[in-house]
C-alpha positions as CSV (number, residue, x, y, z in Angstrom):
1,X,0.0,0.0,0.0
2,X,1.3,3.6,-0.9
3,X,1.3,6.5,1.0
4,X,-0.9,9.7,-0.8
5,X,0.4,12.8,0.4
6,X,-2.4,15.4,-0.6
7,X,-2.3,19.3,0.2
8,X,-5.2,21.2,0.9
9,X,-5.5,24.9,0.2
10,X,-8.7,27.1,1.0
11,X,-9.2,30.2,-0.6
12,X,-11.6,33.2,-1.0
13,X,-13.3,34.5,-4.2
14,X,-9.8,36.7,-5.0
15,X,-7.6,33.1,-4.6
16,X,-6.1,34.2,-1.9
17,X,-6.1,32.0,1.4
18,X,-8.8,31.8,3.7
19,X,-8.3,30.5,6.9
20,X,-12.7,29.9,8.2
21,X,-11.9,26.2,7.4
22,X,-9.0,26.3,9.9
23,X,-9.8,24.4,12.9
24,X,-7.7,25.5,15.4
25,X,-7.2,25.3,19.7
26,X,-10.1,25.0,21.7
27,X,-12.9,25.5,18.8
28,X,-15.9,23.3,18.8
29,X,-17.1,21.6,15.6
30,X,-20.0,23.4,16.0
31,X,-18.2,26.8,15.7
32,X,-16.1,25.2,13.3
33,X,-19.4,25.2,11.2
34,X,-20.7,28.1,12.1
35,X,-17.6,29.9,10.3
36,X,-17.3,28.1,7.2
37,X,-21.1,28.8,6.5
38,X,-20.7,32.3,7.6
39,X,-18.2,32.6,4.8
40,X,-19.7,34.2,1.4
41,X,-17.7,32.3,-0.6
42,X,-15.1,29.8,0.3
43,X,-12.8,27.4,-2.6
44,X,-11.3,24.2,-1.8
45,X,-8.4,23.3,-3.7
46,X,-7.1,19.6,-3.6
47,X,-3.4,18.7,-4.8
48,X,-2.1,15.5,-5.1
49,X,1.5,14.5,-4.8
50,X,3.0,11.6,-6.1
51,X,2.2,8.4,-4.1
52,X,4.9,7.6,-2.2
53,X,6.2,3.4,-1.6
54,X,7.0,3.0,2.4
55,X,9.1,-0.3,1.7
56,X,12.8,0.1,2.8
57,X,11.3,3.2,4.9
58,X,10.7,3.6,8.8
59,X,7.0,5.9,9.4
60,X,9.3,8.5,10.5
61,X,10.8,8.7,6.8
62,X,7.8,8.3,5.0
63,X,6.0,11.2,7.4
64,X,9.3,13.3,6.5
65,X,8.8,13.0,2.9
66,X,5.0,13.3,2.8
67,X,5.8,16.4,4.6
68,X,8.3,17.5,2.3
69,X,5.6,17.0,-0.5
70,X,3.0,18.6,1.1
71,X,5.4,22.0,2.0
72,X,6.3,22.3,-1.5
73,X,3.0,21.8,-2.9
74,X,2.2,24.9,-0.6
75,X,5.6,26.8,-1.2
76,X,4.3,26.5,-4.9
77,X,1.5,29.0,-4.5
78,X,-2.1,29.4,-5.4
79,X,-3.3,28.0,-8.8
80,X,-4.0,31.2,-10.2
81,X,-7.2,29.4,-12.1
82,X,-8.6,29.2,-8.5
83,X,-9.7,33.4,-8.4
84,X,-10.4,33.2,-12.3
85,X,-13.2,29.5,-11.9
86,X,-14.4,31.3,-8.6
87,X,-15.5,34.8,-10.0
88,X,-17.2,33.7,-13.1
89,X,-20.8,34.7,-12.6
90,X,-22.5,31.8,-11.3
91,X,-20.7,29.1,-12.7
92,X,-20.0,26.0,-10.8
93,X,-17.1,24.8,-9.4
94,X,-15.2,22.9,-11.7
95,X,-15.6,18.7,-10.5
96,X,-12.1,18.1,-11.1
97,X,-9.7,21.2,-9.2
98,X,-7.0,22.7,-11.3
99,X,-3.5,21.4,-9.7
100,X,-4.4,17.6,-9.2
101,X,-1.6,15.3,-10.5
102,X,0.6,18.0,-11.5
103,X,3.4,16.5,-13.2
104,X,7.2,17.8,-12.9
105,X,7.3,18.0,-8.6
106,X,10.4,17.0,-7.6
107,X,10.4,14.2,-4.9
108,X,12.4,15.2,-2.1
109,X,15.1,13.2,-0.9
């Protein structure tokens, strides 16, 4: 079984981050809710990275990498086609988000 390190980015209607998903200290589910639904317009954007093999690697290294994945996925920036798909007038969200399966991302060592 492989490891699929996946990166998640939320972002407002300008493509820039949004942080109402963010479920952070002492915050109920409940108020975890209540922002997200509060928001006028929130954009998930779902990356994948390369699945990653774990044989001839401790959980410790294969966390590291996934990691390591994940950080440059972020590092990498917004898809700019995320503010473009979400300020078309009333057109849905595309099924597929812009960004999966991107090839070319180095694989940390």
């Amino acid at each position: 079984m492989r490891v699929q390190p996946v990166t998640i980015r939320y972002h407002n209607r300008s493509g820039t981050g949004n942080e109402a998903a963010a479920f952070v200290r002492e915050m109920t589910v409940l108020e975890s809710l209540r922002r997200i639904v509060r928001e006028p317009a929130l954009a998930v954007e779902l990356s994948f990275g390369p699945p990653l093999s774990p044989r001839n690697t401790t959980r410790r290294e294969l966390a590291i990498l996934a990691h390591r994945v994940v950080s440059a996925r972020l590092d990498a920036g917004v898809d700019p086609g995320v503010a473009q798909a979400f300020n078309r007038p009333r057109a849905p969200m595309p099924a597929s988000p812009r960004g999966l399966g991107t090839p070319g991302l180095p694989v940390p060592a």
